[in-house]
C-alpha positions in Angstrom: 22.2 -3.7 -1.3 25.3 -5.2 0.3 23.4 -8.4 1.2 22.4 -8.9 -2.7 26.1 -8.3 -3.8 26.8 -11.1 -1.5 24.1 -13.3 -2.5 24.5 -13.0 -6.0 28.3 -13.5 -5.1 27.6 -16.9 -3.3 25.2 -18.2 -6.2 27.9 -17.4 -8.9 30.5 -19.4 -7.1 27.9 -22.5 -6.4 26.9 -22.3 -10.0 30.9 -22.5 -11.4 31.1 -25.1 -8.8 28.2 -27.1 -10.5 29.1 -26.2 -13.9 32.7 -27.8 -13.2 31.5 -30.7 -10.9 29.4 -32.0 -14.2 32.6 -32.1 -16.3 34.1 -35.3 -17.2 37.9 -34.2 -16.6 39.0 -35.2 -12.9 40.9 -31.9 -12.2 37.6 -30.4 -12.7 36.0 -32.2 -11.0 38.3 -31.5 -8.1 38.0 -28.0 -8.7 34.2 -27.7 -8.7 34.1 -29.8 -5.4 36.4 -27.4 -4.1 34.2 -24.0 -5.3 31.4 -25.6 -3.8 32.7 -26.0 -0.6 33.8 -22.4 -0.5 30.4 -21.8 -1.5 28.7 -23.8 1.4 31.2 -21.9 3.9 30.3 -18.2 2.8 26.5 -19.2 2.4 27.2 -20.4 6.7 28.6 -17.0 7.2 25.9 -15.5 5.2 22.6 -16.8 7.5 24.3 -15.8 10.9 24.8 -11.6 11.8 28.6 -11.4 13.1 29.2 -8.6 15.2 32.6 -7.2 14.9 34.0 -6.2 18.0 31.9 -8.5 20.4 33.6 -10.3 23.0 33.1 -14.5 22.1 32.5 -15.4 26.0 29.4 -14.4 27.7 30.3 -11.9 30.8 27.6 -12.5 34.5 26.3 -8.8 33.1 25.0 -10.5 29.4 25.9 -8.1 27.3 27.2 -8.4 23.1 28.7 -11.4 22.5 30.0 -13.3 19.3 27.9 -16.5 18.5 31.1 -18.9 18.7 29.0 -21.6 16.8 29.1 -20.7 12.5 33.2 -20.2 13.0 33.7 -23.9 14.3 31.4 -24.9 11.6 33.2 -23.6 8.9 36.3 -24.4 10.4 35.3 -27.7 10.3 33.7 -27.7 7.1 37.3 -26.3 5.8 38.8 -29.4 7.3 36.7 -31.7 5.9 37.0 -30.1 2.5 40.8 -30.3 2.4 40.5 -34.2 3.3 38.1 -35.1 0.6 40.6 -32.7 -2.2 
């Protein structure tokens, strides 16, 4: 049930994005680039299972650890959005 919420969630904020992204006004334009790129972050959260609690650096016994690889991409992605706003 959670996971629909959050889907549906995700699709509302890529649709506002490309509702405002086909407007002719610039500010809205600016606006729906910027929905779309929170979009594109939670949607990279959304296909990887974080584990709360899990230690990001593998230990010599394995273990639970945090995939360290869809943070740096949306940390990145954040980046790059602000540039191109």
């Amino acid at each position: 049930m959670t996971a629909l919420l959050f889907a549906i969630c995700v699709g509302m904020v890529t649709s506002c994005g490309l509702y405002l992204l086909l407007q002719r006004r610039s500010f809205d334009l600016v606006l729906g680039l910027t929905l779309l790129s929170y979009a594109v972050n939670l949607f990279i959260f959304s296909m990887v299972c974080l584990k709360i609690g899990a230690t990001p650096i593998i230990h010599a016994n394995g273990g639970n650890y945090a995939d360290p690889l869809p943070p740096a991409l949306v940390l990145t992605a954040i980046v790059i959005g602000l540039a191109m706003t």
